[in-house]
C-alpha positions, 0 to 999 in steps of 0.5 A: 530316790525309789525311782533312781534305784529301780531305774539303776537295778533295770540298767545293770540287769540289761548290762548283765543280759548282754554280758551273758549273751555276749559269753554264752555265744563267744566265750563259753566254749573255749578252753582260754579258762584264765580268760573266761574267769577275768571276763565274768568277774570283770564284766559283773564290776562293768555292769554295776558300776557303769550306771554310777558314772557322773558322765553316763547319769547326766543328761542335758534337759528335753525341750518340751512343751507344757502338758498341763492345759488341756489345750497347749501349744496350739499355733495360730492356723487355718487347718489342725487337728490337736487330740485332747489327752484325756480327762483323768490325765489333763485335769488331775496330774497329780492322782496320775503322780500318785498312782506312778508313786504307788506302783513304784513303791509296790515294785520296791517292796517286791524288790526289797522281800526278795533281797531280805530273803536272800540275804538271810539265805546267804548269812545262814550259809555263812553261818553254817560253814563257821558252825561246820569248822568249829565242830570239825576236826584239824588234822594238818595245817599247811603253808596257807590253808588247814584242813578240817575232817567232817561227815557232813559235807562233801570234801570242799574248800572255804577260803584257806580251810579244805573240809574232807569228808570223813570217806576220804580216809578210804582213798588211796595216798595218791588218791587223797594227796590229788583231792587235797591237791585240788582243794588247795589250787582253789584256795590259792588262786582265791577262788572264793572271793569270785563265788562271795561276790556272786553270791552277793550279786545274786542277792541283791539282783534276785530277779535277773537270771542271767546272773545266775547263768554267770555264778554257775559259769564261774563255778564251772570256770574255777573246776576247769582251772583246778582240774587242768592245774591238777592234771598237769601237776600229776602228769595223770590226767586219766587216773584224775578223770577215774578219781572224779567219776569215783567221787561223782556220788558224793551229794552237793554241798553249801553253795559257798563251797569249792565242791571236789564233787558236783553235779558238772562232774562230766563236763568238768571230764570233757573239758579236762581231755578237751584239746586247747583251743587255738591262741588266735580265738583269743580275739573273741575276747575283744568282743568285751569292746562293743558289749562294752559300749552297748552297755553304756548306750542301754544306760544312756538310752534308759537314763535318757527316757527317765529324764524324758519322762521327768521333763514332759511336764516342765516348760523349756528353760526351767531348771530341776527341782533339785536346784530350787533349794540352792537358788533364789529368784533375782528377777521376773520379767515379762514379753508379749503380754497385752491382757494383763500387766506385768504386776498382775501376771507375777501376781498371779504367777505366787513367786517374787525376787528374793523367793526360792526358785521351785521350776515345779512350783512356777510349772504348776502356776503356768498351766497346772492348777485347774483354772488358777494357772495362768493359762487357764486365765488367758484360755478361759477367755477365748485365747485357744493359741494362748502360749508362755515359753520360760527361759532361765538364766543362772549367775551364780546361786542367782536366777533371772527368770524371763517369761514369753506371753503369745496370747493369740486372737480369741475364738468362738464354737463353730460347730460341735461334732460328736463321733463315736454314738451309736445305740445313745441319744444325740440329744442327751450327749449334747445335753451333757456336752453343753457347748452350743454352735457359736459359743465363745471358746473357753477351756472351762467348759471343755474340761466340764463337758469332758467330766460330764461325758465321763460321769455319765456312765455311758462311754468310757472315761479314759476315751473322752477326746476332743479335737478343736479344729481351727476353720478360719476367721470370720469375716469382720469379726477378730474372732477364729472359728473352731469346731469342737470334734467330741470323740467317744467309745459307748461302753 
């Protein structure tokens, strides 16, 4: 559930850095306000509810070969090379599971410190502007909107409220009617509704700063439309420029507020006398398509990594472990096997028809329980190219699971090479490795002589790899020849 949440707040935060990246080189210069406002608004909506649609957040399983064994999915030739992960990560998962799950959760507790203090900021905000009008003076209430006198604030609007500041009283008739004028424009085109979900989007995508770029666009946006609806309406648009630089040094209000004010006064002033943009660049707008379609790529592209990451533990045909509390297993069948019976592998696998069906649960019984699992039963007993290929057939709430052996002939120690020493002694590593030329090959004693290496003290534990490099069979013999490469870096 953590994990689902922090995946969506990175896809919207990546929709978001597009979104502002596609307005900040196309868009923001254009005199096309309307536009500009439905752009950011809508392009903020995109970008929040894309990662939620059914058909982007569902993805069709990765094939994937097991990871859990130390060595897996080795074919049966002459001349490979296969890098053993190492010991920290092959032989305990599940610290590895948890280390991620640690850090997961740090990430939401990080995320959730920044989301709680900007929700209080923001309900404090709203609280002080209900205080402001409780305490403030009515003087006129108009067709949609009632405006309120204060000294604490600079003259703003909050949804059909206007606050002027009590040094309004000093304009001229004309002066005042221009600022009510304003403030009302705002009011009725419902520019707080913009700035409400802004706000909220800011709280709960604290961390993105293009978000921020966008609310603070949006702001400028709303002044460009008021400022040129205002200038028309008066038919003045040099005597409205001399009355914003007038009140230019009004100090800033709440962020919730429409401001007649602000610190953009100036590029509020060049964008008033700014000529209109020609109509054709309205098809800079069109570029909202591909940003469209990259934000959906990006959802697809993170969702698909997560799905990837997920699976790269799961044999090829298993289902989800949400599946596994819906579904019962009908039946268990087994190919290819000649070293165990069909009874002794479903004894050895823990499930029966009738049981549950757990894909993580039948995963861990293949190749994950550290010498209890099913291949380390066959790799135990020399079968180096020992592999199982799951497949799953569903009817209904029904599950017939089918499970391919390929045990491969056995193998023995051909040599062991150990690369990587320089300043130790050979003879005190082959000690500890304790797999002498010509042993049978048997997954336990790699597993020993990697945490042996990595106990030891003298070469990096996360380093230890090992190599098995197949020469060929030796003649009379069923046997293949592998040479154990030990690859390690002293500390």
């Amino acid at each position: 559930m953590i994990n689902d949440f922090l995946l969506y707040l990175v896809q919207v935060s990546a929709g978001l850095a597009l979104h502002s990246l596609v307005y900040k080189v196309f868009l923001e210069k254009l005199t096309f306000f309307e536009w500009n406002r439905f752009y950011l608004v809508t392009g903020l909506f995109a970008c929040m509810l894309l990662p939620l649609v059914p058909a982007l957040s569902v993805f069709s399983v990765f094939d994937h070969t097991p990871q859990g064994s130390v060595i897996s999915n080795m074919q049966n030739t002459t001349d490979f090379s296969l890098r053993l992960v190492p010991l920290s990560l092959s032989t305990n998962p599940a610290a590895k599971n948890a280390f991620a799950g640690t850090f997961m959760y740090f990430l939401f507790m990080v995320y959730m410190s920044g989301l709680i203090y900007k929700s209080v900021l923001l309900i404090r905000s709203l609280s002080f502007l209900h205080k402001l009008r409780k305490n403030a003076t009515l003087v006129r209430t108009g067709h949609f909107y009632k405006i309120y006198t204060q000294n604490i604030q600079p003259t703003f609007s909050f949804r059909k409220s206007i606050f002027l500041h009590a040094d309004s009283a000093r304009l001229s008739k004309a002066e005042l009617e221009q600022v009510i004028l304003h403030e009302q424009t705002h009011i009725s085109q419902y520019h707080t509704g913009d700035i409400l979900l802004f706000e909220i989007a800011l709280a709960v995508f604290w961390f993105n700063p293009c978000l921020k770029y966008m609310a603070e666009e949006l702001r400028k946006t709303h002044e460009y439309l008021v400022d040129r609806h205002v200038s028309v309406v008066t038919n003045n648009t040099v005597g409205y420029g001399e009355l914003l630089v007038k009140l230019a040094m009004q100090h800033s209000g709440t962020r919730l507020a429409h401001t007649f004010s602000d610190s953009q006064i100036f590029s509020r002033i060049k964008m008033l006398t700014k000529p209109k943009t020609n109509p054709m660049q309205k098809f800079r707008f069109f570029t909202i398509v591909p940003m469209l379609a990259l934000i959906v790529t990006v959802v697809f592209l993170v969702e698909g990594c997560k799905s990837e990451n997920d699976d790269v533990s799961r044999p090829q045909g298993l289902g989800t472990t949400s599946q596994s509390d819906k579904q019962i297993i009908s039946s268990i069948s087994w190919e290819g096997n000649k070293k165990f019976t069909d009874n002794e592998l479903t004894e050895f696998l823990g499930l029966r028809p009738g049981d549950p069906y757990d894909s993580l649960g039948m995963d861990r019984q293949l190749y994950g329980l550290q010498g209890k699992d099913i291949a380390a039963r066959y790799m135990n007993d020399g079968h180096i190219f020992f592999r199982v290929e799951p497949s799953v057939a569903t009817h209904g709430n029904k599950v017939d699971i089918k499970l391919k052996i390929y045990e491969g002939g056995k193998a023995r120690i051909g040599k062991v090479i150990i690369n990587g020493i320089n300043k130790t002694d050979r003879k005190i590593v082959s000690d500890l490795i304790s797999i002498k030329d010509g042993d049978g090959f048997t997954q336990s004693a790699l597993l020993l002589a990697q945490s042996k290496l990595a106990k030891s003290g003298l070469f990096k534990s996360d380093s230890i790899m090992i190599n098995p490099l197949v020469r060929g069979k030796l003649k009379g013999d069923d046997f293949t020849t592998v040479d154990m490469e030990f690859e390690v870096i002293e500390l």
